[in-house]
N, C-alpha and C positions, 0 to 999 in steps of 0.2 A: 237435099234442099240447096237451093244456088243461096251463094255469098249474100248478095242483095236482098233478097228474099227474108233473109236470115236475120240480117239488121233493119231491116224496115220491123221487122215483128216485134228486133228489140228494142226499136226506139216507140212504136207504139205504145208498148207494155210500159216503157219506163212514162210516156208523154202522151195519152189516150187523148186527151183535152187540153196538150199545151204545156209548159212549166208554170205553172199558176202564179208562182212565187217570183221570177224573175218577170214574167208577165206584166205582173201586178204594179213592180216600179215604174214600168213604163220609161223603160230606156229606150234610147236612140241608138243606133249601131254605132259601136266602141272599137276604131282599128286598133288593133295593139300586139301584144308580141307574148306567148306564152310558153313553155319548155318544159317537155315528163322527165321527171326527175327518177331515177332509180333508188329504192331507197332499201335495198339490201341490195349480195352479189347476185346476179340472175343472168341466164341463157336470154336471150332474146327472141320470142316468136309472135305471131300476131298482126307484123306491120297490116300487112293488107286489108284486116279487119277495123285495123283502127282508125287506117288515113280514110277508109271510105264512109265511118259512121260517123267523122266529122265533116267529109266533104258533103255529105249527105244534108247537112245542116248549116252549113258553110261552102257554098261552091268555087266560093272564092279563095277558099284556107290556101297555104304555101306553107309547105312541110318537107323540113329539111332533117334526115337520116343520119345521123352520126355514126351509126353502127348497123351491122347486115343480121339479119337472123342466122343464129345458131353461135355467134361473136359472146362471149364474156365481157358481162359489165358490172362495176364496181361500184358498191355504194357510192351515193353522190353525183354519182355521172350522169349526165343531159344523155337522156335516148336518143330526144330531137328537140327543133325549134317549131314552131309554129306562128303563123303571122296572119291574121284577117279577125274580122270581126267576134271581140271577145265574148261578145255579149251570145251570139248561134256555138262558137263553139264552148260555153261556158254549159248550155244546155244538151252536147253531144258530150259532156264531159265521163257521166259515169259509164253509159254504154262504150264507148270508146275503151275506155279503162278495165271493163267488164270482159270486152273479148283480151286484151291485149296482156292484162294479168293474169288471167286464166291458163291461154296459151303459152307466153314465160313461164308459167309457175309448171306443168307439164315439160317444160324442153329444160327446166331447173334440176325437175324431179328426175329424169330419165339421165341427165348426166352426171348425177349423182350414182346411178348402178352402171351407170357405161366407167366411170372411174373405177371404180369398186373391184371392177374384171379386168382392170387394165394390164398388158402383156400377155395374156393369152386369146385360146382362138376362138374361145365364145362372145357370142353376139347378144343382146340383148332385145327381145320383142314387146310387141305391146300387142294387146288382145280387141273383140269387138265387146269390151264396157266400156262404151264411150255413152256421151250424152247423146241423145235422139236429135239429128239434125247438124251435129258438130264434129262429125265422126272425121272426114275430111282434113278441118282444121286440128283435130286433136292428133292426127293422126301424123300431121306435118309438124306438128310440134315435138313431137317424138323425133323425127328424123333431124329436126334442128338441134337437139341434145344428143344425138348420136345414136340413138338407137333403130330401129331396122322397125320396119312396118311387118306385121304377118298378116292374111288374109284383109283383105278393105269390106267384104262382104261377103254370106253365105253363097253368092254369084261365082267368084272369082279361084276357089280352090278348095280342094275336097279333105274335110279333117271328119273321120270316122270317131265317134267318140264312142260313151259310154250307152248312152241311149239307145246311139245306132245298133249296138252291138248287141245290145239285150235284148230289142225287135227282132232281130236276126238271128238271134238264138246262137253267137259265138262270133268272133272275130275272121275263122276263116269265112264263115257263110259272107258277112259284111263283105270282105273284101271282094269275096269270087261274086257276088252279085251285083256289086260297084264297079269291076272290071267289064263285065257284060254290056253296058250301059255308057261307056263313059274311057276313053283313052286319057283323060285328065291322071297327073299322080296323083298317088294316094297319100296323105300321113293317117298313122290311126292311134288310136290311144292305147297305152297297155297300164296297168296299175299295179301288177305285180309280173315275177320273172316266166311264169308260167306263159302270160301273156306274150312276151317279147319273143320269147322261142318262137311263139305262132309267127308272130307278125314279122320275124325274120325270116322263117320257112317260106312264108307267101312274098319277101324282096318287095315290100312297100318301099316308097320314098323317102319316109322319115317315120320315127316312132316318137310320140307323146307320150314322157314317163310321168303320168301324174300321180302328185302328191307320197312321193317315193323319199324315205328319208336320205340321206347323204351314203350310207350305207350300200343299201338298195341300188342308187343310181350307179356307185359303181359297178356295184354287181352287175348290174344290167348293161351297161358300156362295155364290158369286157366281153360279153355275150353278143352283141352287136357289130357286124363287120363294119370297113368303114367306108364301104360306098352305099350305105346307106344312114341318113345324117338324123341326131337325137336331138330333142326339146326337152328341157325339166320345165313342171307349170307346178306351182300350186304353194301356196303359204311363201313367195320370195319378196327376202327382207333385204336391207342392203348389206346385214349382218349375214344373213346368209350365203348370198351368191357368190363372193371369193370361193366358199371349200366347192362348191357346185362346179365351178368351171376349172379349179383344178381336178375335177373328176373324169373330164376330158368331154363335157358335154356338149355339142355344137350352137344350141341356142337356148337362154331361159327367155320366158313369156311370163309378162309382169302383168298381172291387170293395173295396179295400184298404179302407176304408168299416169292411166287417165280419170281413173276413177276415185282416186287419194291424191292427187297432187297437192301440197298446198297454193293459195294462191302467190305469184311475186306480187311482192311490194312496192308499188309505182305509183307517183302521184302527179299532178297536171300543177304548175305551178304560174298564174297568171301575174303579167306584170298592169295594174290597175291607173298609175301615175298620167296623169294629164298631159296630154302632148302639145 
């Protein structure tokens, strides 16, 4: 879904028939000056969502950036300025907020486990549970907290999983029948070591060790050459990923990423005073 698209839906949904309540006073347009406040530590992501469902309601707005996405902000701290008509952007106010929290709060969550694995050579991913239509944006919010995008869509690269594989009646068939069809690499999932053997014999691209306890994954790294690159997926906490990546894994894949972030905390703060 395009950007625009996107916020017109959510300014609809928030404004089917108008702000009734601001409406109802019957104001005149109010130039004035207002500034999002940060109101815990947060990543920064979003801008582009935000400046444009307030331009969207204010064509006039004039929004000034303090900080760039992916930047560390501290409670207290001005995001940005804002200057044009209070009264349109007082009514673009929660949708604004709505993308622009959402987003922080993802590029929050993801450098919270990009910290977590700091000094070694695993990377952090994030999966497709994303929201329907946000995938995009959530997806970039992850790259602003540091973490590494894996596949943008079933389109874009070939991960053989469990399903595939039991259609297929085994892991070699999957691949040797994926190969026939297709020069794209392969990753495939393995879920125990029996599995990896195969999937090493057949020199796939990458193996999927899902839901393997810490154990396990080493056992399976040590089994694994290393021009071909390993993902741990399944049950990753931020408690857990440190022993994970000293197990020598190349990449874990977080759904929680976009699908548990909490939101950041940011608020829109209007200066009301008579000019």
């Amino acid at each position: 879904m395009l950007l625009n698209d996107l916020i017109k839906a959510a300014i609809k949904e928030d404004m089917p028939n108008g702000d009734v309540t601001t409406d109802s006073l019957g104001l005149t347009p109010k130039p004035g000056k207002a500034v999002l406040k940060a109101k815990e530590d947060i990543i920064l992501s979003g801008l582009l969502p935000f400046e444009t469902t307030v331009s969207m309601l204010e064509p006039n707005v004039k929004i000034k950036w303090h900080f760039e996405e992916g930047q560390r902000i501290l409670k207290g701290q001005n995001i940005c300025s804002l200057e044009g008509d209070l009264i349109q952007i007082l009514k673009a106010e929660r949708v604004a907020l709505n993308f622009l929290g959402h987003l922080s709060g993802i590029a929050t969550y993801t450098r919270r486990f990009v910290d977590a694995i700091a000094g070694t050579k695993t990377r952090i991913l994030d999966t497709r549970k994303t929201l329907p239509g946000y995938r995009d944006l959530e997806k970039k919010a992850v790259v602003h907290g540091g973490g590494v995008n894996h596949r943008m869509n079933l389109s874009t690269a070939i991960l053989i999983k469990d399903n595939h594989i039991a259609m297929m009646g085994g892991i070699k068939n999957a691949v040797e029948r994926t190969r026939k069809n297709t020069n794209l690499d392969i990753e495939v999932e393995a879920s125990n070591l029996d599995d990896v053997k195969i999937a090493v014999a057949l020199k796939v691209k990458r193996i999927l060790l899902d839901n393997m306890n810490t154990h396990a994954l080493t056992e399976a790294r040590a089994l694994i050459p290393e021009d071909i690159e390993t993902e741990a997926s399944g049950n990753m906490s931020l408690e857990r990923v440190p022993e994970v990546a000293k197990a020598g894994i190349d990449f874990i894949s977080v759904g929680a990423l976009t699908h548990s972030a909490p939101v950041a905390d940011v608020s829109l703060q209007f200066d009301w005073q008579k000019k």
